[in-house]
C-alpha positions as a Markdown table, in Angstrom:
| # | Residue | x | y | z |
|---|---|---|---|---|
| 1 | Unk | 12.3 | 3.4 | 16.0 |
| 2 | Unk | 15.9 | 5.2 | 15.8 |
| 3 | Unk | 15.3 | 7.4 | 19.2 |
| 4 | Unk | 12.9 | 7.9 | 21.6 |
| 5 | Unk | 9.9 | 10.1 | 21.1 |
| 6 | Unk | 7.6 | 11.9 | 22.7 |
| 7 | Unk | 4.2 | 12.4 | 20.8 |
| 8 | Unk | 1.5 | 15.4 | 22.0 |
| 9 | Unk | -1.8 | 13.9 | 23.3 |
| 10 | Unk | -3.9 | 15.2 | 20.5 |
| 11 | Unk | -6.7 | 16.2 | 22.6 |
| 12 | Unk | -4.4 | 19.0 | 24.5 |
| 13 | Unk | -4.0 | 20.3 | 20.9 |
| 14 | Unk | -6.0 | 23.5 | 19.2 |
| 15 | Unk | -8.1 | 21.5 | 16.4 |
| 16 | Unk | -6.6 | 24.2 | 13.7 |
| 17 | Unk | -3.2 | 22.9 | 14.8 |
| 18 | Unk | -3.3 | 19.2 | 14.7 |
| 19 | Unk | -1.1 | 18.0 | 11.9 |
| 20 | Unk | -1.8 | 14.3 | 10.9 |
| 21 | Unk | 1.0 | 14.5 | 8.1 |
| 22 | Unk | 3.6 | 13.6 | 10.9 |
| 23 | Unk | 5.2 | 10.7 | 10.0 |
| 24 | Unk | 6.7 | 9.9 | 13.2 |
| 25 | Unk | 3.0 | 9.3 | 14.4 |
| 26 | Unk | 3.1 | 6.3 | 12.2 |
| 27 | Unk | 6.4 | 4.9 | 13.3 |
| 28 | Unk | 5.0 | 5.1 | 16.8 |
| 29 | Unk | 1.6 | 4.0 | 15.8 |
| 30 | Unk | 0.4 | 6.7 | 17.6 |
| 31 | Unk | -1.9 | 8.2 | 14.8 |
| 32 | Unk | -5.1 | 6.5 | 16.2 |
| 33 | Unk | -6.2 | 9.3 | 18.7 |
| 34 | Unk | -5.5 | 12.0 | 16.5 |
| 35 | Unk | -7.7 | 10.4 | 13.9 |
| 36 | Unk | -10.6 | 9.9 | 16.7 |
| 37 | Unk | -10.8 | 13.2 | 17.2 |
| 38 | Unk | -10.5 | 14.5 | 13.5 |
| 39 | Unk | -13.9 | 11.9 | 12.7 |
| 40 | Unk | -15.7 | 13.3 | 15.7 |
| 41 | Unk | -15.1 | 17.1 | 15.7 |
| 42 | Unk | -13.8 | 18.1 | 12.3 |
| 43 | Unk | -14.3 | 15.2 | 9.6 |
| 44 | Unk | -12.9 | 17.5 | 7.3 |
| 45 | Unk | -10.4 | 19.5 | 8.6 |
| 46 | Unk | -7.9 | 22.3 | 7.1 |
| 47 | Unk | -4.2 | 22.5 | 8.3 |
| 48 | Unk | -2.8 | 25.4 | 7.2 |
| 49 | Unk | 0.7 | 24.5 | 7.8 |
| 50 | Unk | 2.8 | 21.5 | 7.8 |
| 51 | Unk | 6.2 | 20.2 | 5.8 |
| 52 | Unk | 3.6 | 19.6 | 3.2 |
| 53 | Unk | 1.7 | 22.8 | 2.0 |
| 54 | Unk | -1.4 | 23.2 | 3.1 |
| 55 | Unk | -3.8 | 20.3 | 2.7 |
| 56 | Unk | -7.6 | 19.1 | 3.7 |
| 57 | Unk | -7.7 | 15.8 | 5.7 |
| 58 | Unk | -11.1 | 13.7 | 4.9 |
| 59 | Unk | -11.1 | 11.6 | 7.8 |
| 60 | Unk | -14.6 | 9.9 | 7.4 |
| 61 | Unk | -15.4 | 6.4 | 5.2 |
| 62 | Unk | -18.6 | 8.2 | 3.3 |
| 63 | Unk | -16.9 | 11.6 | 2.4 |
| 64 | Unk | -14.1 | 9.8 | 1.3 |
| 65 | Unk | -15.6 | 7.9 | -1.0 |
| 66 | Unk | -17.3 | 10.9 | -2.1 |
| 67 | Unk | -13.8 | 11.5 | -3.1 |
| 68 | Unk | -12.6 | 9.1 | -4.7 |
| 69 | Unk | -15.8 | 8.5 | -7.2 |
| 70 | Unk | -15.7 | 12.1 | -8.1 |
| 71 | Unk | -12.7 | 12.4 | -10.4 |
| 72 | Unk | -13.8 | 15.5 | -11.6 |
| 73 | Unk | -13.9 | 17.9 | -8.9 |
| 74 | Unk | -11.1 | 16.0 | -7.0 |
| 75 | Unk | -8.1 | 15.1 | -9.5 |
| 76 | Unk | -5.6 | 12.7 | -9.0 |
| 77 | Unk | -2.8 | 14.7 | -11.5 |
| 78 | Unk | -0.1 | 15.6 | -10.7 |
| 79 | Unk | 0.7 | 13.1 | -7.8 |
| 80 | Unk | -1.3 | 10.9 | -5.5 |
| 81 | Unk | 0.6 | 11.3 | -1.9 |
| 82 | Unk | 0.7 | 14.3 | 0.1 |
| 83 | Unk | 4.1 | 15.6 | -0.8 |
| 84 | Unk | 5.0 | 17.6 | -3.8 |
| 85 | Unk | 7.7 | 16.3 | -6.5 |
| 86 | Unk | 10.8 | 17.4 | -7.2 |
| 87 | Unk | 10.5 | 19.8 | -10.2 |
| 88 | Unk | 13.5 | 19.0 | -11.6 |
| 89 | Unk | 13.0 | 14.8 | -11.1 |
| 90 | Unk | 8.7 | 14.9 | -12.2 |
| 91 | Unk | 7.6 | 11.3 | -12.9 |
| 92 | Unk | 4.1 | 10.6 | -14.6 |
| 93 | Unk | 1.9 | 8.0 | -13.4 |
| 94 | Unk | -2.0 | 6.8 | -14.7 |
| 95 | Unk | -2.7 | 7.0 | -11.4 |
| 96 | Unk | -1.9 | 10.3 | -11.4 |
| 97 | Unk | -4.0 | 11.0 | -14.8 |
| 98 | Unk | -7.6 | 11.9 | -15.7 |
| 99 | Unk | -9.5 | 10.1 | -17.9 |
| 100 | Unk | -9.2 | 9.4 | -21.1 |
| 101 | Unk | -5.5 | 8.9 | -20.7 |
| 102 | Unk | -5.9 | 7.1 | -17.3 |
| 103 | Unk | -8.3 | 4.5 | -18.6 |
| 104 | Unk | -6.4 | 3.2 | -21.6 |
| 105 | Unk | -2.9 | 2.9 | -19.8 |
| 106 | Unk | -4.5 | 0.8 | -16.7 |
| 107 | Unk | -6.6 | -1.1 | -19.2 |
| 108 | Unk | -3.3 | -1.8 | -21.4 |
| 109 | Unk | -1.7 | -3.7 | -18.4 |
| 110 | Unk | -4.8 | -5.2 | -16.6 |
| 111 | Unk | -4.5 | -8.3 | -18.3 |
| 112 | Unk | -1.5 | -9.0 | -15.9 |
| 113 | Unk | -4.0 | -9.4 | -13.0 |
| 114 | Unk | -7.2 | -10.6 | -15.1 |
| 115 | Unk | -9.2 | -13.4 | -13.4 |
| 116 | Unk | -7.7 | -16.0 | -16.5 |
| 117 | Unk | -3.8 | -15.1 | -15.4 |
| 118 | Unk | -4.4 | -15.1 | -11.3 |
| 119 | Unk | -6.0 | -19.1 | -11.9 |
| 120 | Unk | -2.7 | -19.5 | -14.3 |
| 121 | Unk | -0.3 | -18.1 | -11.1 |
| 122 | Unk | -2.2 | -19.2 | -8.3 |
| 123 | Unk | -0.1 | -23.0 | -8.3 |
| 124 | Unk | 2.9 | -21.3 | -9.0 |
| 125 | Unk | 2.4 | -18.7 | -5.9 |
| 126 | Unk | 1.4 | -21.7 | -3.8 |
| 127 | Unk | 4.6 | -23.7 | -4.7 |
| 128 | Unk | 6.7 | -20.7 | -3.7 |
| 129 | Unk | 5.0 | -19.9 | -0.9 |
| 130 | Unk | 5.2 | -23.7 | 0.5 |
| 131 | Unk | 9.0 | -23.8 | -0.1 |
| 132 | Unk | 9.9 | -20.7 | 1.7 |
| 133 | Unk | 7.5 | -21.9 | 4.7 |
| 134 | Unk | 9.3 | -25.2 | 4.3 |
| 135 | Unk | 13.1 | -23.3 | 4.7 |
| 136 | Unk | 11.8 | -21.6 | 8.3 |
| 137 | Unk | 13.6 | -22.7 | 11.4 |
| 138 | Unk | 11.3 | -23.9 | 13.9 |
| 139 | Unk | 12.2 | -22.7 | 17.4 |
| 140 | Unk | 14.6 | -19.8 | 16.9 |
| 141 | Unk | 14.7 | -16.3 | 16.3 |
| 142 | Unk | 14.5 | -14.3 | 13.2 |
| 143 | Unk | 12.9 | -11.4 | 11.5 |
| 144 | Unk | 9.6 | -12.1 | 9.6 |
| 145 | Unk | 9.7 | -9.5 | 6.8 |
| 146 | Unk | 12.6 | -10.6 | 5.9 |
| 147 | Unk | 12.6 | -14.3 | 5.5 |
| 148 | Unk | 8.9 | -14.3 | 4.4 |
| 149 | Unk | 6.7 | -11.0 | 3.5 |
| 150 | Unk | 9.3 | -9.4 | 0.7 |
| 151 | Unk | 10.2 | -13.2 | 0.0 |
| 152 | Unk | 6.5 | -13.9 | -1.0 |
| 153 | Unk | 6.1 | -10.3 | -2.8 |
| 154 | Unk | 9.7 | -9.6 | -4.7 |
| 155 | Unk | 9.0 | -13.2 | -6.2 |
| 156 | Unk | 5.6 | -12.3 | -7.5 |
| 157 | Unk | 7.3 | -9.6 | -8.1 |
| 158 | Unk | 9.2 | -10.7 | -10.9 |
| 159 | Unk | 6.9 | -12.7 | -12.4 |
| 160 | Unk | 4.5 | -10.0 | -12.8 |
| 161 | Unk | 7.6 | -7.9 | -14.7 |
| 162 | Unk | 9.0 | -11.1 | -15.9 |
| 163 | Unk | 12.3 | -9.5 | -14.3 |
| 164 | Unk | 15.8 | -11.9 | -13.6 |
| 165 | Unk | 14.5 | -13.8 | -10.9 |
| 166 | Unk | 18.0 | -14.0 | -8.8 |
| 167 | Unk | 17.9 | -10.1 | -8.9 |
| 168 | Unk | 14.3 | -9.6 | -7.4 |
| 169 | Unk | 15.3 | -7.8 | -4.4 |
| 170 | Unk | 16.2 | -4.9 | -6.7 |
| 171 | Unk | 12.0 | -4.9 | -7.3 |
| 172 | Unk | 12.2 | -4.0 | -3.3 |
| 173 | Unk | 15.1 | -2.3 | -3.1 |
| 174 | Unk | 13.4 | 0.4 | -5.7 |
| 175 | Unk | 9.8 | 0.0 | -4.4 |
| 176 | Unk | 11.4 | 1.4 | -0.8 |
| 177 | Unk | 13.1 | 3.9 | -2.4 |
| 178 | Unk | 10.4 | 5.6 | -4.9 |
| 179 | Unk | 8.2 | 5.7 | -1.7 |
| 180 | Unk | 10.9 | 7.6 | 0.4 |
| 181 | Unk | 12.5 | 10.7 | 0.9 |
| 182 | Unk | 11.3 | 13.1 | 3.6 |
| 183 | Unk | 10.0 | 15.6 | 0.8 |
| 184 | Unk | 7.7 | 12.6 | -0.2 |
| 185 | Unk | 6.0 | 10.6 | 3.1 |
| 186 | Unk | 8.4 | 12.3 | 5.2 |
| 187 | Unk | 11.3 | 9.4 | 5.7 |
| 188 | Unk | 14.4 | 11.0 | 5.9 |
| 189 | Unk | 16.7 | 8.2 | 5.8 |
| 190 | Unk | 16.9 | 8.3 | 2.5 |
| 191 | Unk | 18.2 | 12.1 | 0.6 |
| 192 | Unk | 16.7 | 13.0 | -2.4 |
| 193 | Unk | 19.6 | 12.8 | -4.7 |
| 194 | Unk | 19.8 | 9.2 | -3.2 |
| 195 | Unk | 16.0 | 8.3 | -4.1 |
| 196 | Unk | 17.0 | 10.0 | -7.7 |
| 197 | Unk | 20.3 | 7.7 | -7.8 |
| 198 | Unk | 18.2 | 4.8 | -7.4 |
| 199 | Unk | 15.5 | 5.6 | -9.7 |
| 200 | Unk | 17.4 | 6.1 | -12.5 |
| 201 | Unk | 19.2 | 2.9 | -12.2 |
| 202 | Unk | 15.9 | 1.1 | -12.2 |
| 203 | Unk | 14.7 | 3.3 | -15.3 |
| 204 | Unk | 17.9 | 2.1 | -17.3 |
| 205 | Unk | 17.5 | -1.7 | -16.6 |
| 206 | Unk | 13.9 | -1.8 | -17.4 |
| 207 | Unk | 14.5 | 0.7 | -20.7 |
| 208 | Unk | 16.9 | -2.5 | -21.6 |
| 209 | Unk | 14.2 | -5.0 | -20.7 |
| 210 | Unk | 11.8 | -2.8 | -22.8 |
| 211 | Unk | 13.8 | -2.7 | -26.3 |
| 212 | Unk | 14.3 | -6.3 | -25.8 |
| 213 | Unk | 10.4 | -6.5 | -25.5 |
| 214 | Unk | 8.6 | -4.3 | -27.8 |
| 215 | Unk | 7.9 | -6.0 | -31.1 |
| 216 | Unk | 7.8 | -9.2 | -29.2 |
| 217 | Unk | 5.3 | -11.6 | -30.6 |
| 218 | Unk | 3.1 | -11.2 | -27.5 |
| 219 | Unk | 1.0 | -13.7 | -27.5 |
| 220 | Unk | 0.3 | -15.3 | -24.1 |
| 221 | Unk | 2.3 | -13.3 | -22.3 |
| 222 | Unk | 1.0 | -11.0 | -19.5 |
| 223 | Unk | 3.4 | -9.3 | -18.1 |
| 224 | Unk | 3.5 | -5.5 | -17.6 |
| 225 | Unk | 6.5 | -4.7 | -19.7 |
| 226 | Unk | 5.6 | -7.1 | -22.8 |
| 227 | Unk | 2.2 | -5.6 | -22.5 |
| 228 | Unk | 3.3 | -1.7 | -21.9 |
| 229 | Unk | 5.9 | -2.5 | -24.8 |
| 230 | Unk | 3.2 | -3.6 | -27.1 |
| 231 | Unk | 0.2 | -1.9 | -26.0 |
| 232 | Unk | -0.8 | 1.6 | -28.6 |
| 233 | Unk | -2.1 | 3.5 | -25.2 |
| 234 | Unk | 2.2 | 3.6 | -24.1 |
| 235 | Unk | 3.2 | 4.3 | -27.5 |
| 236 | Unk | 4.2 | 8.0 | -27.0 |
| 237 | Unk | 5.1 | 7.5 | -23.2 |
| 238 | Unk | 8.9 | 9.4 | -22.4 |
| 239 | Unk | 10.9 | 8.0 | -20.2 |
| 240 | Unk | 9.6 | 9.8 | -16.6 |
| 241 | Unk | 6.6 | 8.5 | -17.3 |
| 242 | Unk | 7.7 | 4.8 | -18.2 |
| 243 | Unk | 9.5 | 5.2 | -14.8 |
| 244 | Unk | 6.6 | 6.6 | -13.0 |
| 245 | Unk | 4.1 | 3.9 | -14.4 |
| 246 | Unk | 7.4 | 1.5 | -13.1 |
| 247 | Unk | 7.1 | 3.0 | -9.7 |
| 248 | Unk | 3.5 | 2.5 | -9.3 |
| 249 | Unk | 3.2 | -1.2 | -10.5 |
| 250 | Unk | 6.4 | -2.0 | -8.4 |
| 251 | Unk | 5.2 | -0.5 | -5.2 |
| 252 | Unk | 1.3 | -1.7 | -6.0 |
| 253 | Unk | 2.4 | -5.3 | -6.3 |
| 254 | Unk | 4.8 | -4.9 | -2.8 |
| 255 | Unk | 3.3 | -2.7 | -0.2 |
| 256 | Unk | 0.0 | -4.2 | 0.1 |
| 257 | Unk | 1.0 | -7.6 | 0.3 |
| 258 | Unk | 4.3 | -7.4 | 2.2 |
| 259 | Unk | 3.1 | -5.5 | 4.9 |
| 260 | Unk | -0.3 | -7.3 | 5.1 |
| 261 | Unk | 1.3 | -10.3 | 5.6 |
| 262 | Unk | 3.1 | -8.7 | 8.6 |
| 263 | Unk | 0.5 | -7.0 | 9.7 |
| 264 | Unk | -1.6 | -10.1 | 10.2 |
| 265 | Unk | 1.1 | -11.7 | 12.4 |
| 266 | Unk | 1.3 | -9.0 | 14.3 |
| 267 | Unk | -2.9 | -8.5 | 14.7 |
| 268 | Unk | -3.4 | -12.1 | 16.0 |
| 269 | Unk | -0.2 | -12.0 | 18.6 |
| 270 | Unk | -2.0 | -9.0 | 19.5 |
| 271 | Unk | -5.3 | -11.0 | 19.6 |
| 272 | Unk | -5.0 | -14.2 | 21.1 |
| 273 | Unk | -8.5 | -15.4 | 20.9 |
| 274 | Unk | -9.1 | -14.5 | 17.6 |
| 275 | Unk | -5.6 | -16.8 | 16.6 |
| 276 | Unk | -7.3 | -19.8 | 18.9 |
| 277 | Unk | -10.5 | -18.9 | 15.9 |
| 278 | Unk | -8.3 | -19.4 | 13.0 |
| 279 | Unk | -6.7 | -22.9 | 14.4 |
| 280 | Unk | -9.7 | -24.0 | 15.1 |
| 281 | Unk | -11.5 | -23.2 | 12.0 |
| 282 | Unk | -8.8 | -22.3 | 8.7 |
| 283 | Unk | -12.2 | -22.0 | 6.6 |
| 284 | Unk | -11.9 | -18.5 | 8.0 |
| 285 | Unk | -8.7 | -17.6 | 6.2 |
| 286 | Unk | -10.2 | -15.9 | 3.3 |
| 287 | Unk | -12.7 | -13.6 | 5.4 |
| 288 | Unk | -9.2 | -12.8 | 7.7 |
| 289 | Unk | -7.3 | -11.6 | 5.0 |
| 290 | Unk | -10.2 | -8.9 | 4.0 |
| 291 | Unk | -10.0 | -7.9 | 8.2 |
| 292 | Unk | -6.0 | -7.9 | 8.1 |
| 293 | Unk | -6.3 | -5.6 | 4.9 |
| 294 | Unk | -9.1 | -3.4 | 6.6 |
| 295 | Unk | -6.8 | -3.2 | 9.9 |
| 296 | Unk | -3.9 | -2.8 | 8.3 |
| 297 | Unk | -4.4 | 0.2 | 5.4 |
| 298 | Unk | -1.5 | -0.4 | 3.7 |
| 299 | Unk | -1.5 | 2.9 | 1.6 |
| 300 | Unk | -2.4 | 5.0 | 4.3 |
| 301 | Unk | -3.7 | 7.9 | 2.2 |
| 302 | Unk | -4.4 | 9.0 | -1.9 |
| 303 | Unk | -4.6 | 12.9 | -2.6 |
| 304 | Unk | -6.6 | 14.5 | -5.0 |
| 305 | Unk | -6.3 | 18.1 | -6.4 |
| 306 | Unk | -9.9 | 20.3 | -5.9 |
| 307 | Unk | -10.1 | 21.5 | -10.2 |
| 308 | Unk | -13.0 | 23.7 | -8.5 |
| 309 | Unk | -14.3 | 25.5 | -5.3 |
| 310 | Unk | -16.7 | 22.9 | -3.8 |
| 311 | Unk | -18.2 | 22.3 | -0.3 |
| 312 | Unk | -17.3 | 18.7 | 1.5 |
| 313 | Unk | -18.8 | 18.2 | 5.2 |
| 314 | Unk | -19.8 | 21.8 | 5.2 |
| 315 | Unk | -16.3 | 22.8 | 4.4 |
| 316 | Unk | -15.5 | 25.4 | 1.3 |
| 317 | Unk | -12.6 | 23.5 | -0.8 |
| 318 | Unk | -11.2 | 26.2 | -3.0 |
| 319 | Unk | -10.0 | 25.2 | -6.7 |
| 320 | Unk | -6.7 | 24.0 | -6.1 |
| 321 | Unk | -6.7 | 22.7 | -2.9 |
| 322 | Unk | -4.8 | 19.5 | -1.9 |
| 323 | Unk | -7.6 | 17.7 | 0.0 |
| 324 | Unk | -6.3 | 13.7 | 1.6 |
| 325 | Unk | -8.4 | 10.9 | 2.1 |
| 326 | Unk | -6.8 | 9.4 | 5.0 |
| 327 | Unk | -8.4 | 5.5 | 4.5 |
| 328 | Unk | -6.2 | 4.7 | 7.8 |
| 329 | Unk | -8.5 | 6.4 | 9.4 |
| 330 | Unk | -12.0 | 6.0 | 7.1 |
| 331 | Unk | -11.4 | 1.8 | 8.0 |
| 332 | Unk | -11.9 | 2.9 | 11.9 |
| 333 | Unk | -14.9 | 5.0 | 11.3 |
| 334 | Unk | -17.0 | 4.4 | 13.9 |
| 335 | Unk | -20.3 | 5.6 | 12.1 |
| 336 | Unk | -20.0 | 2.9 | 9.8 |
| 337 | Unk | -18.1 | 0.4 | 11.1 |
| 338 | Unk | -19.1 | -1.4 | 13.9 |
| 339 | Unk | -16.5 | -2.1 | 16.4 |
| 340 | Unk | -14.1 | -0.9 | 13.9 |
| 341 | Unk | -10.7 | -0.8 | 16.5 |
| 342 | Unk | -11.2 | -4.5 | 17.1 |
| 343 | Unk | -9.9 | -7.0 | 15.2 |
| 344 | Unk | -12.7 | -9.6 | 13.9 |
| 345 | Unk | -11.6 | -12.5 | 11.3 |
| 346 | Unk | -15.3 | -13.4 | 11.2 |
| 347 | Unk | -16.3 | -10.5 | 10.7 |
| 348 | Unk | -19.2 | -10.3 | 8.6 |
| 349 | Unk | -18.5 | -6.6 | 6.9 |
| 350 | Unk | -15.0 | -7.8 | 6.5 |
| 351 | Unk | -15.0 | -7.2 | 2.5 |
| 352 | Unk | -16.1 | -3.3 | 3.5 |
| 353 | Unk | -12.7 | -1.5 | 3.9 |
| 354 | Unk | -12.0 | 0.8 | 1.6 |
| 355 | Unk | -8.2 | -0.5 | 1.9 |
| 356 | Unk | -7.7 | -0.4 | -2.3 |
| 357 | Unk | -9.7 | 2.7 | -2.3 |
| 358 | Unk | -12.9 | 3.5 | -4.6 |
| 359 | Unk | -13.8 | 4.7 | -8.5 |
| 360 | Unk | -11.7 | 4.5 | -11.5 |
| 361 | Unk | -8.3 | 4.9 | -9.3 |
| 362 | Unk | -9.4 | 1.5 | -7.7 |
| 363 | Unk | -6.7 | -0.7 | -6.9 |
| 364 | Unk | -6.5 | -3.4 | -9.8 |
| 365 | Unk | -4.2 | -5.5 | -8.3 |
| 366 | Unk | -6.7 | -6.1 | -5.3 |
| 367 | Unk | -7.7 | -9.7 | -6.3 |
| 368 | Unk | -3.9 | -10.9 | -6.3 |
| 369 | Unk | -3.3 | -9.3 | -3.0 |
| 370 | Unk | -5.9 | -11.3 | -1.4 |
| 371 | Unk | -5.1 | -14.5 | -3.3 |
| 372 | Unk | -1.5 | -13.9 | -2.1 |
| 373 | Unk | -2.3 | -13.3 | 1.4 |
| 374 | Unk | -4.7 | -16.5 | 1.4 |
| 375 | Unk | -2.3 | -19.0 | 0.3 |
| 376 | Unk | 0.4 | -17.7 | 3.0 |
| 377 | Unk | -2.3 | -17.8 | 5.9 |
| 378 | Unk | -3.5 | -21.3 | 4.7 |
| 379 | Unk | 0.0 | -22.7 | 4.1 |
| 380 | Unk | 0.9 | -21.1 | 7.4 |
| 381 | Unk | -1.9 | -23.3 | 9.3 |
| 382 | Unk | -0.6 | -26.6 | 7.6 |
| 383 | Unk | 2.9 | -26.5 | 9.3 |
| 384 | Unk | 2.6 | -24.2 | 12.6 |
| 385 | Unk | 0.6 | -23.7 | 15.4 |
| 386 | Unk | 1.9 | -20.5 | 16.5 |
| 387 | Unk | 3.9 | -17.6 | 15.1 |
| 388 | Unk | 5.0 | -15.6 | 18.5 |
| 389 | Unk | 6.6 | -12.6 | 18.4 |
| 390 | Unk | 9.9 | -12.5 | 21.0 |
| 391 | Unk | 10.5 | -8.6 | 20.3 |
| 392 | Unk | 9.7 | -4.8 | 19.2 |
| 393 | Unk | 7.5 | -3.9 | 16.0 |
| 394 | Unk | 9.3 | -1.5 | 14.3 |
| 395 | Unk | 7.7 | 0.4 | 11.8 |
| 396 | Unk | 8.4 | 2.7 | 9.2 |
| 397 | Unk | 8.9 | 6.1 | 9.0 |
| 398 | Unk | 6.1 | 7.1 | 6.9 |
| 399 | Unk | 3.2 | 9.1 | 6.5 |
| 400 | Unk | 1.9 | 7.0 | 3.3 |
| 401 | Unk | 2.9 | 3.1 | 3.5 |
| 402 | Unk | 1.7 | 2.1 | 6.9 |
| 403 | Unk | 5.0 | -0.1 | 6.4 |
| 404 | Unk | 6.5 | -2.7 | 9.2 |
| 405 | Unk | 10.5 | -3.3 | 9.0 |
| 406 | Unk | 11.4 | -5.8 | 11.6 |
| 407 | Unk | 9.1 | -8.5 | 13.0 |
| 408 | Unk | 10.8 | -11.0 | 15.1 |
| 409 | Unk | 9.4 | -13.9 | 15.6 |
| 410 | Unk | 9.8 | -17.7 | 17.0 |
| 411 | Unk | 7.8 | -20.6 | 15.0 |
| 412 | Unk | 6.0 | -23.7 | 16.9 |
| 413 | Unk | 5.4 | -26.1 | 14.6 |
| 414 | Unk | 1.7 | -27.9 | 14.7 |
């Protein structure tokens, strides 16, 4: 954090008042409470005033996914986070579309994270991963996102986009960037004409990467631009919404990952016994990761836009409405989730988060996150027997990417 602060105990607040759009309740990870008391006495609750707009806050895992499987009364157009875009800088996104548009662009780059390409990457992500574990000093300080969560994810990174390899941390550089800006998630470290700057430079090197792509002869290759370039459902796209589709691959194939695999260091310092589990039995790893994804939330939230007036928990949504499904807060529901604020790697409901969220807006990248997140953990159990951290979590400013910045850690080896 950049200063102290003081955050309100949200049970001496009036309900109508409490404002979970606060990003600074993120960076203190002091959002817990406020999303208790939201689940218990008002699972779907109106604020009628925040930096925002007005928005709806679905707090629950069961009337969220109501939600998200109901495209048609709860829209994803014209953006999917709780801040409005700049008119004048409007990107387009198939996230952010209705069907039929929505379905043909997703299914036009799925092929990058089809089953038959993740069994083609999976040695390749292993051989990376193995020789960035093999470069950590044992013994001394340094920060773990740095040297290995955007390691592991800007190199997939490029692969996925098939982008310069030795310029990958531009893939982070604009990932961080298109989810900032205090209009945005509330981060205002970063001005708007700086997030703009930024975006347009990543528009003009992947429109070169494009020309040099389209026409291709395609075959065998999977990654998004050869397949946007060649693909009839991006025929007719303009060039915010190339940059918009850009944004959401780039920040789909970082966030989840990177701070996953930062999150999990930070769960099992916080949970000793459950770290003495994993040593003692790595044929847990996979269940972990689905807990460290649950516990974690990456993307802390996904709006929709009401298209009609409709009642949710007992609550009138008028046409027009922004209503938030906060999944933060749906993975610690405690109607549905057993024990839901501890942290479990055998956790038998592990796979039950609704971390990637649900219905057509699923994410489609889930399957490499986890295979990403496996390989780390199991190459992590081959060379150390403790990752300790020796300092302050600090976390990002951020109402949307439930993001950690600076993790520092000493490595025992095994």
């Amino acid at each position: 954090m950049s200063e102290a602060v003081s955050i309100e105990d949200p049970y001496t607040i009036p309900l109508s008042d409490i404002d979970v759009s606060n990003p600074l309740l993120f960076e203190t990870d002091s959002h817990w409470p406020y999303f208790e008391r939201l689940r218990k006495e008002a699972p779907v609750h109106y604020c009628k005033d925040s930096p925002f707009g007005p928005f709806w806050s679905v707090t629950r895992y069961d009337d969220i996914m109501t939600v998200d499987k109901d495209h048609e009364t709860y829209s994803s157009y014209p953006f999917i986070v709780i801040g409005d875009q700049d008119p004048e800088f409007s990107i387009e996104q198939f996230i952010a579309m209705d069907p039929p548009r929505h379905d043909s662009q997703r299914k036009g780059v799925t092929p990058a994270v089809s089953p038959q390409n993740l069994s083609k990457l999976e040695p390749l992500i292993r051989s990376r991963v193995a020789a960035i574990m093999d470069e950590l000093p044992i013994g001394e300080e340094f920060n773990w996102v740095e040297r290995v969560s955007i390691e592991v994810t800007t190199q997939m990174l490029a692969t996925l986009f098939d982008f310069p390899f030795e310029e990958r941390n531009k893939l982070k550089y604009w990932s961080d960037m298109a989810t900032s800006s205090p209009e945005i998630a509330g981060d205002d470290s970063v001005t708007a004409e700086e997030r703009e700057a930024a975006l347009v430079q990543c528009l003009t090197e992947f429109t070169e990467i494009w020309n040099q792509r389209q026409g291709e002869d395609a075959e065998g290759r999977n990654d998004f631009i050869t397949l946007m370039a060649n693909s009839p459902a991006f025929a007719d796209m303009d060039p915010m919404e190339y940059l918009g589709n850009l944004i959401l691959l780039i920040v789909g194939g970082n966030d989840t990952t990177r701070n996953s695999i930062s999150g999990g260091v930070v769960m099992l310092n916080e949970n000793p016994a459950e770290y003495n589990k994993l040593r003692e039995d790595p044929s847990l790893i996979p269940n972990m990761v689905s807990e460290i994804i649950r516990y974690q939330t990456p993307l802390m939230h996904m709006r929709r836009l009401a298209t009609k007036d409709t009642i949710l928990g007992g609550k009138l949504i008028k046409k027009g409405d922004k209503v938030v499904m906060w999944y933060v807060s749906g993975n610690r529901d405690e109607t549905k989730i057993d024990r839901p604020d501890e942290f479990i790697i055998g956790r038998s409901t592990a796979r039950n988060h609704i971390s990637f969220g649900f219905g057509i807006h699923r994410c489609m990248g889930n399957r490499l996150a986890e295979m990403q997140l496996q390989i780390v953990w199991e190459e992590i159990t081959n060379r150390f027997s403790n990752i300790e951290i020796v300092g302050p979590v600090i976390r990002a400013r951020s109402n949307f990417v439930r993001g950690i910045v600076d993790l520092p850690v000493v490595l025992h080896a095994s």
